[in-house]
N, C-alpha and C positions, 0 to 999 in steps of 0.2 A: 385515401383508400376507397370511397366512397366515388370518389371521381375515377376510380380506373376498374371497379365493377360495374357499375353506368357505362361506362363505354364499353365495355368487352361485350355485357350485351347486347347493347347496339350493335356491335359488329355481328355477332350471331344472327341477331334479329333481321337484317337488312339480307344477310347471308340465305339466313332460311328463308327467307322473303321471296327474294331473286330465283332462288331454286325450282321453288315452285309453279314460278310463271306461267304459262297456260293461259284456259279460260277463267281460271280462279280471281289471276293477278288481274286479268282485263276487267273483270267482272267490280275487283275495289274501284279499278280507278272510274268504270263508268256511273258506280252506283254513288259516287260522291257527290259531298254537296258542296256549293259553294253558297255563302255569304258575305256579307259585310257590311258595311257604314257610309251613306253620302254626309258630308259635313258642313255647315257655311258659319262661319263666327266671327264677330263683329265683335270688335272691343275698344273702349274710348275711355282712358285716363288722364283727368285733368287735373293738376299739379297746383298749390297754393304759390309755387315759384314761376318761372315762366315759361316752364316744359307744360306743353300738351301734345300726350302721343295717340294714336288710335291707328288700327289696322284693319283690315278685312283678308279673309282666305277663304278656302273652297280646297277640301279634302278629304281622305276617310279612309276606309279601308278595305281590300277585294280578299277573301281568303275561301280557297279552297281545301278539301278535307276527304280523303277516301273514303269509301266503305271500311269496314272491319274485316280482315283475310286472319282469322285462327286468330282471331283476339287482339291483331295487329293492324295501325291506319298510319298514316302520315299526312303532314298537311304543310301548307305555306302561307302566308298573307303579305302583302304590302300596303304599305302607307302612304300618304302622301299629303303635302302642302304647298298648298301654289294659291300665290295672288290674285286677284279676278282684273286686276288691270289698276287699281287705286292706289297713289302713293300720296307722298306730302301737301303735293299740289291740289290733290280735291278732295281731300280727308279733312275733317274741322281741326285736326289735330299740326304739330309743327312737327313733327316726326313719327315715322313708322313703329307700331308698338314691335317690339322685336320679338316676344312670346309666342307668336304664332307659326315663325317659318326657322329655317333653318341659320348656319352660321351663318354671319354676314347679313343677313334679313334675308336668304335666296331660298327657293321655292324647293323642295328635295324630295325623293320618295327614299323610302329603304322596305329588305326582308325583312320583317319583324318578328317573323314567326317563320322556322321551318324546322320542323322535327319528327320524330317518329315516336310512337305512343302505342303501349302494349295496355290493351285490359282485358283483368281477367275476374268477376264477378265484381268486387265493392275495392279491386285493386288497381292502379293505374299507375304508370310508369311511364314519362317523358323524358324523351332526353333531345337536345337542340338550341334553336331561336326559341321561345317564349316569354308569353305572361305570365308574370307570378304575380299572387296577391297576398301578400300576408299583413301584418302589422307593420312590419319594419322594411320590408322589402316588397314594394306596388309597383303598379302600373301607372298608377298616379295622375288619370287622362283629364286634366283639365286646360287642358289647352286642345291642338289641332293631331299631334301625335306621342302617343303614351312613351313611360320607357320599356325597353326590355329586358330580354336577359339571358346569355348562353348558360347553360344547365342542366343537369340531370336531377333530374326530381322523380320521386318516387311518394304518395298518396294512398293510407289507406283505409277504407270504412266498414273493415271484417265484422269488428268487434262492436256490437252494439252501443251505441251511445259516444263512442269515439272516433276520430277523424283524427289520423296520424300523418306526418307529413313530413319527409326527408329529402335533403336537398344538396348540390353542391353548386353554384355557380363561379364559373369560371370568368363571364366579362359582362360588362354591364353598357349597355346603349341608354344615355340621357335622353329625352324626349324634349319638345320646344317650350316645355316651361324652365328648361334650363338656364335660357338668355335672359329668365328674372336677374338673375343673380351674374355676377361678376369674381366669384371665389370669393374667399373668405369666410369668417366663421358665420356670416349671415346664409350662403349657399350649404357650408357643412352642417348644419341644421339643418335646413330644407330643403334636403335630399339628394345634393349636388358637388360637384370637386371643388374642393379648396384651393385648387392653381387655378382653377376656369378653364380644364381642359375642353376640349372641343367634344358638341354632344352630337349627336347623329351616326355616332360610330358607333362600334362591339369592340371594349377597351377593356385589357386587364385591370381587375379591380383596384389592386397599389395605384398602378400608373396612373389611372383617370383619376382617383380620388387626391392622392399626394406625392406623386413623381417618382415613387419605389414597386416595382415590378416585387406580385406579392400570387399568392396561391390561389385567392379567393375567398369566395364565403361558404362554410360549411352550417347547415343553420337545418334546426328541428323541432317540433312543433306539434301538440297533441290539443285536439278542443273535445271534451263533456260535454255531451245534453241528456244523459240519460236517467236525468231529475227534473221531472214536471217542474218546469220557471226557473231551473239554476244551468247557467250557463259560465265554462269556466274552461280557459285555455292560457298556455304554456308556453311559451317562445325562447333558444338560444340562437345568438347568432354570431359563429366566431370566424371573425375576419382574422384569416390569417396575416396574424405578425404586425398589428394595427391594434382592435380592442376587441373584446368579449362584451355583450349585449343580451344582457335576459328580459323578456317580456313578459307581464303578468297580467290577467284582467279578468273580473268575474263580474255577473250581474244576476240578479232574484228577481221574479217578478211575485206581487201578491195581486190577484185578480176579487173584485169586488162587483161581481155584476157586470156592470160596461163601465166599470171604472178598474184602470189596470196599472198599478206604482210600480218601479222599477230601482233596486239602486245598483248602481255598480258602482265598480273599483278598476283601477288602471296604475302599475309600478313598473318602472322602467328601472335597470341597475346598469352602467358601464363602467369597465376596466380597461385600460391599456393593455397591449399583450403583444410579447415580441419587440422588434427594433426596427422597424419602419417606419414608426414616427420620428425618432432619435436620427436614424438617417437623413427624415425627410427635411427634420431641423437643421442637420449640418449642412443640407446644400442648399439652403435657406428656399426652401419652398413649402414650409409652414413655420410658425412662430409658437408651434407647443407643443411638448414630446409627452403629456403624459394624460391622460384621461382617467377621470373615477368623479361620475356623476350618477346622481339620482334624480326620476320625477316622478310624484305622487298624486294621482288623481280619485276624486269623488264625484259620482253623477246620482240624480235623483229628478228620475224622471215621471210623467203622468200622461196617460192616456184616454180622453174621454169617448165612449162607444165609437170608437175607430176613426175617429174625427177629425179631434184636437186635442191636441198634443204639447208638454215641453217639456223642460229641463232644466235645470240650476248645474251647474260643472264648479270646481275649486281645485286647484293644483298647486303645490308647491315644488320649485325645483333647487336642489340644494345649492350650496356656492363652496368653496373656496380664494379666499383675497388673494393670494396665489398661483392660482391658477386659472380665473373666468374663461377664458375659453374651454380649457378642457375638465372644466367643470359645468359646458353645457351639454346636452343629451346631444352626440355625433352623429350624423348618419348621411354619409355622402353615396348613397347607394338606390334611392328611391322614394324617400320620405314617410317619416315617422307623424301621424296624427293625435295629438295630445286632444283629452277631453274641452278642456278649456282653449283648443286652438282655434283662429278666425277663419277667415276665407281668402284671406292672401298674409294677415298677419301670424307669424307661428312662435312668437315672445316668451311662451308659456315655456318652451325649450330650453332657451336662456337660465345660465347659472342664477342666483342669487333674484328668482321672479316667484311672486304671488300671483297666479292667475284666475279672476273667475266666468263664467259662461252663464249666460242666459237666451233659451232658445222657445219659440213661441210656434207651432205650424198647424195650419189646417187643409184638411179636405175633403175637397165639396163634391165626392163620389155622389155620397147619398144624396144630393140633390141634382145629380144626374151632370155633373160636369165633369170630368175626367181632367182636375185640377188640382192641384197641391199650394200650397205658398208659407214660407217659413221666413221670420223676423229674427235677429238674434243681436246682442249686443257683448262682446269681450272688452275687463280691462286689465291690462297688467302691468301691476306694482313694482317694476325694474330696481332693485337697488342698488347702492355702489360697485360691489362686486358683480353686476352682472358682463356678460362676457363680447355684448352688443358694443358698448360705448362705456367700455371699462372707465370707473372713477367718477359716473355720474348715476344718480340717480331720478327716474320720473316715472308719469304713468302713463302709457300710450293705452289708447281705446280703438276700438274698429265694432262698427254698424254696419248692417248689411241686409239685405233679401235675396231667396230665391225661390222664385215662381218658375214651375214646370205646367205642361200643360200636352194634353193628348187632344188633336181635335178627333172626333168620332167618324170624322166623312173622308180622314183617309188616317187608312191603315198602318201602324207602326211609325207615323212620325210624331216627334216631339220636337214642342217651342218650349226654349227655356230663357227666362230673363233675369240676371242676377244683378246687383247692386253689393259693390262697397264705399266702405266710409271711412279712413281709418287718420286720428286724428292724434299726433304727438306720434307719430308712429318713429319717426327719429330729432329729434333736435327742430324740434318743433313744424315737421314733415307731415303736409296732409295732401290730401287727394279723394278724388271723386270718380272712383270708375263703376260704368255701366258694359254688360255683357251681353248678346243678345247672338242665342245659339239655336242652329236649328238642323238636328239630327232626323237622316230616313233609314232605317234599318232596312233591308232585304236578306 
């Protein structure tokens, strides 16, 4: 229902648009603006076995955006990733990292965004190509190009203190962290289809996630600030005919001077729902028809005079011996971020896992460097029933840094240099990658 008032206004909306035409309509498109992203990112993972990959690319994004005509703009962007000329042969590494480019490791642009967008005081209405960013459903950009997402979404901040936010997506475009993953319940955790369908398209959500042509996600969402230091927001997300997905999460801050504690809370609930999974089992393109999982997270953070900074995380996610897969937290649509998750390891998702998070960061504003840098260490306590490597039990770890940086002699770019470490991450599976990003915004 929500998907065919969404459109019908669009169709109005474009209708009344066009009508108008003149110096009005000329007037949006001259007084737009354009931006976007130059991108260059370097990435080298080396392997305890005798895989070393690393790649280099060069990409980012051009989008333009109207003026406002009666409350009304449209806009479009594209993406893109393309090689700068370096393959196996003069890269340190024995193969191309596939993360960065498209299927195949080939170099691809796409529309990522094209829609039309009505506001009208603290109300906004989109509908088209876009970015969403919610909890459960991102953009998820850490790689060379985000995902998206066809949709009608509607955004509102009438009401003091709240931020409501209604939505229908209709198909979902994987971005290039999709070629992490190869399906399976390591990709249906971390944000991707469980056949490994092909990502760089705008794919019905059944089909790309599990082979069953399905309605979409209908999904809603209200956030609270209108209590000095309580912040508190609401998430459902119901995939049609697959699972239902409630999101929860709140944090208090008590302020002490220039010392400022934080704790929050994070609970995630899923259910199966409908017969798409039960389909998707009969024509053997997944191995589990039923989902009903939980994860529960704890943070307790600290802040010194806007400096330095961290945090302790603890999570548990439930199990069932039963069922391990689909008693881990699902989400083949854009990826779900758990308190306790790493920077490339997301375990904490996993059925039958203890996870905890320690996070250390400073920055050296006040001493005139437009610098940040953040240390953090996760481990998590995998049990038998977890849904990773069902029937075993271990503790995988992952170490890391990320160092951002502004220089001050030119404007709008940022160097960032990240490090991971992640050790036992499977069956005694370790690696060393280093990332070295370097964003110009215009």
């Amino acid at each position: 229902m929500a998907k065919k008032i969404l459109s019908l206004a669009a169709s109005v909306v474009i209708c009344g648009t066009v009508a108008q035409a003149g110096e009005t309509l000329v007037d949006a498109f001259k007084d737009g603006k354009v931006n976007g992203q130059i991108r260059l990112f370097y990435i080298d993972r080396n392997y305890n076995t005798d895989t070393h990959r690393a790649g280099v690319a060069l990409g980012g994004h051009l989008k333009y955006e109207t003026a406002k005509l009666k409350g009304f703009s449209t806009g479009i962007a594209f993406y893109t990733t393309n090689s700068v000329g370096l393959d196996s042969d003069n890269l340190p590494g024995t193969s191309i990292d596939p993360t960065l480019f498209g299927e195949d490791k080939e170099n691809y642009t796409v529309t990522g965004e094209a829609y039309l967008k009505y506001n009208y005081n603290k109300l906004m209405v989109k509908a088209g190509r876009q970015i969403i960013n919610t909890p459960m459903l991102k953009a998820f950009d850490v790689r060379m190009v985000p995902n998206f997402y066809e949709a009608y979404l509607l955004n509102s901040k009438d009401l003091d203190g709240f931020d409501f936010t209604l939505a229908h997506v209709v198909k979902f475009n994987a971005g290039t962290f999709a070629n992490t993953y190869k399906g399976g319940i390591s990709a249906a955790t971390g944000g991707y289809s469980y056949i490994n369908a092909d990502m760089g398209i705008f794919s019905n959500i059944g089909e790309y996630s599990i082979g069953v042509s399905t309605d979409g996600i209908t999904l809603g969402g209200v956030k609270y600030s209108g209590i000095k230091n309580l912040k508190v927001e609401a998430w459902d997300y119901y995939v049609h005919d697959i699972l239902n997905a409630l999101y929860l999460q709140s944090s208090y801050a008590l302020e002490f001077g220039v010392l400022k504690l934080t704790t929050s809370a994070q609970f995630i609930k899923e259910n199966d729902v409908g017969s798409a999974l039960v389909k998707a089992k009969d024509l053997g393109n997944i191995d589990f028809d039923k989902v009903n999982s939980t994860y529960g997270a704890i943070k307790v953070g600290a802040n010194y005079d806007k400096s330095l900074s961290g945090y302790i995380a603890y999570s548990v996610t439930g199990s069932d011996a039963n069922n391990a897969k689909g008693s881990s937290i699902i989400n083949m649509w854009g990826s779900t971020t758990g308190f306790t998750g790493g920077m490339v390891s997301h375990q904490e998702l996993y059925a039958d896992t203890k996870a905890v998070k320690v996070a250390l960061k400073y920055d050296f504003k006040k001493l005139g460097v437009n610098l940040n840098a953040l240390v953090y260490h996760c481990n998590f306590d995998m049990g038998e029933d977890n849904g990773y490597v069902n029937g075993t039990a271990w503790t995988a770890k992952e170490s890391g840094f990320d160092i951002k940086y502004k220089p001050s002699s030119v404007k709008n770019l940022q160097l960032r240099f990240r490090g991971n470490f992640p050790r036992d991450f499977k069956e005694n599976l370790d690696w060393d990658e280093y990332r070295f990003i370097v964003n110009y915004n215009f």
